[in-house]
C-alpha positions as CSV (number, residue, x, y, z in Angstrom):
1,X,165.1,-55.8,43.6
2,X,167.7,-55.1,40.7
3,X,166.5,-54.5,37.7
4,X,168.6,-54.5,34.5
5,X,169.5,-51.7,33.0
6,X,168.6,-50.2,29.2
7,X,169.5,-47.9,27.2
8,X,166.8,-45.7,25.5
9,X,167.8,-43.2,22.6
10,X,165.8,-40.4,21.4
11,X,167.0,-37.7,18.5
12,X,169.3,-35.8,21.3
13,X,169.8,-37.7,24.4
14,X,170.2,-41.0,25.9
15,X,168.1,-42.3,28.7
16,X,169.4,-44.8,31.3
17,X,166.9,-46.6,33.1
18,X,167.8,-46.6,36.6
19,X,168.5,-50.1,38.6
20,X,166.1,-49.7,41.2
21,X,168.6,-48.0,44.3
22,X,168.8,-44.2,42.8
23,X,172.0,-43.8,46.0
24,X,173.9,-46.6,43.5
25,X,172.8,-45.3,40.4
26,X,174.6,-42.2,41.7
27,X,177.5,-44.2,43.0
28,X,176.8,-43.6,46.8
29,X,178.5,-46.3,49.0
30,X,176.7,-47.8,50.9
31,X,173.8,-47.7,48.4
32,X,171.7,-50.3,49.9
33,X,172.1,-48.8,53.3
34,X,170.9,-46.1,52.1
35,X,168.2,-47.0,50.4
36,X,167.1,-49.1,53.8
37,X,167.1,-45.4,55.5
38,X,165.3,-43.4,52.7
39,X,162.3,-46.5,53.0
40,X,162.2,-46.7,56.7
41,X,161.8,-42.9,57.0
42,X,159.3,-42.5,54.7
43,X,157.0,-45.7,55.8
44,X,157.8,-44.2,59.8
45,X,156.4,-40.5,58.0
46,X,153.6,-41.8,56.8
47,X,152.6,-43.5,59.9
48,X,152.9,-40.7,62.1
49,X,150.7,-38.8,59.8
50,X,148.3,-41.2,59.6
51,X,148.1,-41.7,63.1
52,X,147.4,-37.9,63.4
53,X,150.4,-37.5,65.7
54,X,152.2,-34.4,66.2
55,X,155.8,-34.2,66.4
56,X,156.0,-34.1,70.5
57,X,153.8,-37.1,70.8
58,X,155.4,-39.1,68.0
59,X,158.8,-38.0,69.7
60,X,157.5,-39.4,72.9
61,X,156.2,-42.6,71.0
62,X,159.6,-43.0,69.7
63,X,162.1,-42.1,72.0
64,X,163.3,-39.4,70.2
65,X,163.5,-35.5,70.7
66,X,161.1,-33.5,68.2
67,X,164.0,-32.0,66.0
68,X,164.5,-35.9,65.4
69,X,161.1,-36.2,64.3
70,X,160.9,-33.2,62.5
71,X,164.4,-34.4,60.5
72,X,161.9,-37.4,59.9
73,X,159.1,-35.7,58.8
74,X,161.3,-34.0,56.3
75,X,163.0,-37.0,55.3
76,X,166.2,-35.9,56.2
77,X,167.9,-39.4,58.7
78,X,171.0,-38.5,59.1
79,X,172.3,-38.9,62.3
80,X,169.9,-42.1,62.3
81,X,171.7,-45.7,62.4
């Protein structure tokens, strides 16, 4: 999924197209790791939304408490592995 990288100059800046992974564009480790997280919590988001679930009953689903899910809602995994 790496794309390669350019350079884009206007009159006062420079633009630098991104390589696909923003967490190794910003020199995060464990980029891709990262980037596994960021996609798994937003496609499990999205599905608990359009299942119409609230947070108790997608807790339940999961085998999580709510605050997990309402961490996941907000797109915030930490203390996910």
């Amino acid at each position: 999924m790496e794309r390669a990288r350019r350079t884009v100059m206007s009159k006062d800046e420079t633009i630098i197209e991104g390589a696909g992974n923003v967490f190794d564009d910003l020199g995060m480790p464990d980029a891709a790791a990262e980037l596994v997280k960021a996609q798994l919590t937003f496609q499990i988001a999205k599905r608990i939304k359009a299942l119409g679930l609230r947070q108790t009953a997608a807790a339940a689903r999961l085998g999580i408490s709510q605050p997990d899910v309402s961490r996941l809602m907000k797109r915030r995994p930490t203390g996910f592995s």
